[in-house]
N, C-alpha and C positions, 0 to 999 in steps of 0.2 A: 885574054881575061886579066883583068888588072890584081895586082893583089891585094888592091883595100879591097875589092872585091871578094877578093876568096877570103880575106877575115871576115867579113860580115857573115858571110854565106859560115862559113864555120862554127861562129859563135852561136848563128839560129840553130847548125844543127846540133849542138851540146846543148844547148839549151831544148832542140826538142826531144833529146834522147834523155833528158833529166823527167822530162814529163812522162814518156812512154816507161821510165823504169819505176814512176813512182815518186823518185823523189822530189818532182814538182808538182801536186793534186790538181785536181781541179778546185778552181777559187781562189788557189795561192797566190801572193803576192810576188811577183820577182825583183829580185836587186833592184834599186834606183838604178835609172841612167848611169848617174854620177861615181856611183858603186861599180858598176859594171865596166867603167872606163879606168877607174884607177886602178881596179882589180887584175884586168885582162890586158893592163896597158894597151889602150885601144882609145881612139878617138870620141868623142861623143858622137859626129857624125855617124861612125861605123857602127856605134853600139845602135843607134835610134835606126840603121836602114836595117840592123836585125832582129831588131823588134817588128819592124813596120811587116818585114817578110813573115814573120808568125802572124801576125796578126790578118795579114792579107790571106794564110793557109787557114783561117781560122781558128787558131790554137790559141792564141791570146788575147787581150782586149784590152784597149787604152780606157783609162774611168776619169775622168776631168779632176786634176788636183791631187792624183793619188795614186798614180802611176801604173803598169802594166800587171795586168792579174790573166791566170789560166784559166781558159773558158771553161765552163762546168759540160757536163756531156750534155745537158739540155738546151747549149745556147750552139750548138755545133751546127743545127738548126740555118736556113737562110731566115734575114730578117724581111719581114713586107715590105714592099717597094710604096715611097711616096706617090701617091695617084695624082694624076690632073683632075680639079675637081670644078666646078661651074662656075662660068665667067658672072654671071647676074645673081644679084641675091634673089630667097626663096622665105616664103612664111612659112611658120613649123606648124608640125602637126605631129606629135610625138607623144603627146602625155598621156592617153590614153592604153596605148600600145605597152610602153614603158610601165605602168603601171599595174595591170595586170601581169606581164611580166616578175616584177619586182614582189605583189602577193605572191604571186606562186611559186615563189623563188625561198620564203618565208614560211612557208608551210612547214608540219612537222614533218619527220622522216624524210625530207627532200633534203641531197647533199648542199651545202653550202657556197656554192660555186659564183653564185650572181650577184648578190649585192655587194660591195665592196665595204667590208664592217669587218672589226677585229675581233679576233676570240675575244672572250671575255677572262681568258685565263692568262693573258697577255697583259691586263691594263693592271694597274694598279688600285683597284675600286676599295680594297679593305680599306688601306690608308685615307683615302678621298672620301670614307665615312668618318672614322674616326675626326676629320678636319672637319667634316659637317657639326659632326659635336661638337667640337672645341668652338666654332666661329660662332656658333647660336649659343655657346654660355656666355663667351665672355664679351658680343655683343647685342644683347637683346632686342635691340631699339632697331636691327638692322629689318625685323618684320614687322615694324608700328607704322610704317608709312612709306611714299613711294615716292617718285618724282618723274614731271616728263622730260625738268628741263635740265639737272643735273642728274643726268644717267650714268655715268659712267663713275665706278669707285674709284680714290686715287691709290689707293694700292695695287690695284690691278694694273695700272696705267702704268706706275713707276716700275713695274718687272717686264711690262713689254717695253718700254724704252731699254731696262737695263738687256733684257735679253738681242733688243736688234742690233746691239754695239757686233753682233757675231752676223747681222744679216747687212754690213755695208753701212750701218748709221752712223748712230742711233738716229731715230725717230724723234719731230716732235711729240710731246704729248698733247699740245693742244688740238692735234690733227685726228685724234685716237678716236673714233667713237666704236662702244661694246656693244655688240650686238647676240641675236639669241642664235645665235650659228654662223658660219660661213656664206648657206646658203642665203640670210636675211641680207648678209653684206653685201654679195655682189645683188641682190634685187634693188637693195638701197640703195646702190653705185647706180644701177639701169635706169632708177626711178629719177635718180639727178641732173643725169648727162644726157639722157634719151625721152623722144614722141613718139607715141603708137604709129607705126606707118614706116620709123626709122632702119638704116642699116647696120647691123653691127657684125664686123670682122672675127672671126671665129676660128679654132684651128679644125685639121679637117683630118682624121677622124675627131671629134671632141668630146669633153663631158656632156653628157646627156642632161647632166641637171642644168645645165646653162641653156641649154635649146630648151629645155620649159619654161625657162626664166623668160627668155623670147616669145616663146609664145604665148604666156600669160599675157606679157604686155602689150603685144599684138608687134611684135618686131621681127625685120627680116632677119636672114643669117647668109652673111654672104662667106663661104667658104674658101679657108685659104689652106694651101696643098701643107703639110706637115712631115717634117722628116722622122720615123724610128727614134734616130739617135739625138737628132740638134732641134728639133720641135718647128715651130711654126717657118716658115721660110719666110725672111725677113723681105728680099727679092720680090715677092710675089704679093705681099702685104705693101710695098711699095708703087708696085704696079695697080694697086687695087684701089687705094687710098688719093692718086694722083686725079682726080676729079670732082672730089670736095663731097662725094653721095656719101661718107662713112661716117657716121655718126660715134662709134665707139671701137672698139678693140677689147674683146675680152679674151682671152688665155690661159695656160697654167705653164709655165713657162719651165716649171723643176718638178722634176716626176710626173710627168703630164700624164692625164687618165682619157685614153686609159693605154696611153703607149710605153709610156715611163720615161720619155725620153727625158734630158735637162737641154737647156737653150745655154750655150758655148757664151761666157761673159761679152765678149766682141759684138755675138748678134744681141745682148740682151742692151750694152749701150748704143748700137744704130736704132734698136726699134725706139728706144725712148726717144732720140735723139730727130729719127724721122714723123714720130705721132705728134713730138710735141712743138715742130714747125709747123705743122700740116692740123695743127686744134683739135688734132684726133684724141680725146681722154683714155687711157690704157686703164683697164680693170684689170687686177691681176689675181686671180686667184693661188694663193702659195701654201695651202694646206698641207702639202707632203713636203714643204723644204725641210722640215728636221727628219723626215724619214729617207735623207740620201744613203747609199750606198758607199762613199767616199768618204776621206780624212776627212774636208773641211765642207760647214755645210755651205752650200750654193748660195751665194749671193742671189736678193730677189731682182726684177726689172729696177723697183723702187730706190733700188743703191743707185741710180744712174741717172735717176730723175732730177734733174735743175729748176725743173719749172714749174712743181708742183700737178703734174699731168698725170701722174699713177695713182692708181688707188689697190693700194696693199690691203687684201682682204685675206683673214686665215681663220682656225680656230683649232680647237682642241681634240675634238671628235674622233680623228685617227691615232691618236698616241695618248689621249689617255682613257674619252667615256664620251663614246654616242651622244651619252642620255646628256651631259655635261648643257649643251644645248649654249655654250659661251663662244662666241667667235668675239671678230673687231675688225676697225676696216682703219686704216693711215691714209687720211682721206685726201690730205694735198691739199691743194687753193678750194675744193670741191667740198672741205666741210660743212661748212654752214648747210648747204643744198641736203648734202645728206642728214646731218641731224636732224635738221626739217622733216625730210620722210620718216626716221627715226618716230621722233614724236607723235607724228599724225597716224602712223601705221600701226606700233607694237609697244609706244611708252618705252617707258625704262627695262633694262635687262637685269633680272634677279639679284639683288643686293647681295645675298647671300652667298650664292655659289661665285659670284666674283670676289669673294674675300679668302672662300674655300681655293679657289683656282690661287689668286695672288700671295697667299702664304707655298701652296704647293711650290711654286714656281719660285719664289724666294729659298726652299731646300734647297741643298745637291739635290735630295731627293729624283727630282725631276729629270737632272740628265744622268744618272745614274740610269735611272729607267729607259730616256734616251737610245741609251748604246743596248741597251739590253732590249729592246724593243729592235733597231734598226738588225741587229744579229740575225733577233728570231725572222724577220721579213725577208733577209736579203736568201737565209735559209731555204723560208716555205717557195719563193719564187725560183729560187733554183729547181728545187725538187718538184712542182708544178711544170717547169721547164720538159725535168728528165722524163717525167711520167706522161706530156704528151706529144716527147719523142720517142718512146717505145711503142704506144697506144693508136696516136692518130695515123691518118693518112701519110704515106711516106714525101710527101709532094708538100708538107704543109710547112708553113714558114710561123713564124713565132718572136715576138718582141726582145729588146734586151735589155729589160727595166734597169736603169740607172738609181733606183730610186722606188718607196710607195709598196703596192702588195697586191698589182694587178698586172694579170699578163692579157697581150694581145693577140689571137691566134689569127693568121690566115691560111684558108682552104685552100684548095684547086678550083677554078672558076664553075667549076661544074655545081659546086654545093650551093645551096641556100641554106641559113643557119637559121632563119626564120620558120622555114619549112622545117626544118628537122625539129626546131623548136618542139614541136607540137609532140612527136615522138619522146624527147627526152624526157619532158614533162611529165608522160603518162608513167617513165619509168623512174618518177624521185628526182630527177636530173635539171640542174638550172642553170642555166646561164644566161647572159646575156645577147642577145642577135647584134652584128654590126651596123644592120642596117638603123638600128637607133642613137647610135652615136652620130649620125649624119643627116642633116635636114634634109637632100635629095635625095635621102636612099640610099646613097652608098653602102658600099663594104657588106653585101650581103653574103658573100663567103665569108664573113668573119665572125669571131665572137671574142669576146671578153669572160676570164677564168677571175673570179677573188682567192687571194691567195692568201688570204686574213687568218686562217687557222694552220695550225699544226699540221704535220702532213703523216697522218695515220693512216692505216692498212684501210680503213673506211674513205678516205679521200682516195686515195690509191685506187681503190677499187670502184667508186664513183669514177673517174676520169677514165680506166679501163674501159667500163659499162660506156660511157660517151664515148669514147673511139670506138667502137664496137659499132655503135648507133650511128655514126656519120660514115662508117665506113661501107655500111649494108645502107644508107638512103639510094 
């Protein structure tokens, strides 16, 4: 046995004896690399193969840009394995299911488990009144009239430029168009680039609201295998894409939903770099990239874009107010097409609350809230973590959100989470089934938790009651 050997091996184990005594927690941060080498006088080499040995024991966890953190008892957990998922695309058929779902998920006295939506003791709503008053006194004229063809405010516009100097830009603004959500942007996007009949690339398990967005407009979904950790498999979007049938590529490439994974910078520049020889248009949906987990926030695909091939679509909805109903899309060479749909679809987007939003976002105010937002999420997802490692089946593997404020659960093959569906329901209990994240059905041992609220002895005791209920189906 060599002996940079036995330093590595040493250093893991002081370091996992700091954890068993405490003095390392679960979630804490450890020394840089950098620290750890000059400290221990030891190579970087040796320090990185004793990280990597924690990390392979499962005690630690590398976080993109932010270095090695102590896994929380909930993430001790195996994570679900990437499935192989169908070679041919498939027309959806989802919204119906999902929807039902999603009422019943919203009823009163039903724990809050399924829809993916923040407390409301989370956002900052006072202030976001208060600026309602202020922007209707001092500009009246903003509700005398309307426009289809100058939609978007320019002060809204000049804080999304300023703010994507942090997301790999900045952004043009003439590319900007504001729309009434997220979800209008990416339909915008579909309505641009895509024909009823088309295929479009999709990650696999994915957002459920994009497989309606599909189906609405009568579009296939051809399913691409998706990692936990690193998101869509760039590999396998390559193999898919190599006979010219893919009409789009849509995604969530940082905090993807509902896995939480982020997509590793390296694969987020070959995707751009392979859609946009191959005339594939990338929609990117990037709602949760301010609610990372990490120091610095995650570059979008959009940073990588040369050719004007992405369309950066996001909005406000997760971090500051639902109701806000303001997204925007960075729409690349594809503007014109989309503002087009724009106008003929939904008109202009509320003059008003884009003035309310564009002063907010001019505060600190905003990233103040930021950090104090990403705190409370990276929290509740933990402790959602721990409580359905106590609770569920001991066999059950569970995500390791990088990011966002939704966990991913998987079963034992034996569960249906549809089927049980039906039980949790009658006892208050909501969640989401797998098999809706997926146009063939997949993932029907799975489910998706919202971990959007506070994690109160009432949540506690809701996810109890569901392990309880999957454990007796």
């Amino acid at each position: 046995m060599s002996d940079t050997l036995l330093r590595y091996e040493k250093l893991a184990g002081e370091l996992e004896g700091m954890m068993a005594s405490g003095a390392l927690r679960h979630g804490d941060r450890l020394p840089s690399v950098r620290r750890l080498s000059q400290e221990r006088r030891l190579s970087v080499s040796t320090v990185v193969q004793a990280l990597r040995q924690l990390e392979d024991r499962g005690l630690v966890e590398a976080r993109p840009q932010s270095g090695y953190f102590v896994r929380r008892l909930g993430q001790q957990r195996a994570e679900p394995a990437q499935r192989i998922t169908p070679e041919t695309a498939v027309p959806v058929d989802v919204t119906q299911r999902l929807v039902r779902v999603l009422q019943a998920g919203c009823k009163p006295l039903v724990a809050p488990l399924a829809a993916a939506l923040p407390a409301p003791s989370l956002l900052p709503v006072a202030a976001l009144q208060r600026l309602y008053a202020g922007v209707a006194r001092r500009h009246p004229k903003l509700l005398e009239g309307g426009s289809h063809i100058n939609m978007d405010e320019p002060a809204l516009v000049r804080q999304l430029v300023r703010r994507s100097l942090a997301w790999g830009g900045p952004l043009a603004s003439e590319e900007i168009v504001v729309t009434n959500s997220c979800t209008e942007a990416l339909g915008l996007c579909l309505r641009a680039v895509t024909q009823p009949g088309d295929t479009v690339a999709v990650e696999s398990p994915g957002y459920y609201l994009m497989l309606q967005l599909l189906e609405t407009l009568g579009l296939k979904a051809l399913e691409i295998p998706t990692d936990p950790r690193h998101g869509m498999s760039v590999e396998a979007l390559d193999l898919a894409t190599r006979n010219g049938k893919v009409a789009a590529c849509m995604l969530v490439p940082n905090a993807s939903n509902p896995l939480g994974s982020m997509m590793p910078d390296e694969n987020k520049r070959r995707l751009a770099a392979l859609t946009a020889a191959r005339g594939v248009p990338v929609i990117e949906d990037d709602i949760y990239g301010d609610l990372h987990f990490g120091a610095q926030r995650p570059w979008p695909i959009k940073a990588f874009d040369t050719t004007g091939n992405v369309m950066l679509c996001s909005s406000f909805s997760k971090s500051l107010s639902p109701s806000l109903r303001i997204g925007f899309v960075a729409a690349g060479r594809y503007r014109s097409a989309i503002a087009l749909q724009k106008t003929i679809t939904s008109g202009g987007t509320n003059p008003v609350t884009q003035n309310v939003l564009a002063e907010y976002l001019a505060s600190s105010a905003f990233d103040r809230h930021l950090r104090s937002l990403r705190r409370s999420y990276e929290r509740q997802v933990a402790c959602m973590g721990e409580t359905v490692s106590r609770y569920f089946p001991a066999a059950t593997r569970m995500s390791q959100p990088q990011g966002g404020y939704v966990l991913w659960i998987e079963l034992p093959e034996e569960f249906d989470t549809t089927a049980i569906y039906e039980k949790a329901i009658a006892q208050g209990l909501a969640y989401v089934p797998g098999e809706l994240f997926s146009a063939s059905g997949m993932y029907r041992n799975c489910l998706r938790l919202n971990c959007g609220n506070p994690h109160t002895p009432e949540i506690e005791d809701a996810v109890r009651r569901l392990g309880a209920i999957i454990a007796g189906s």
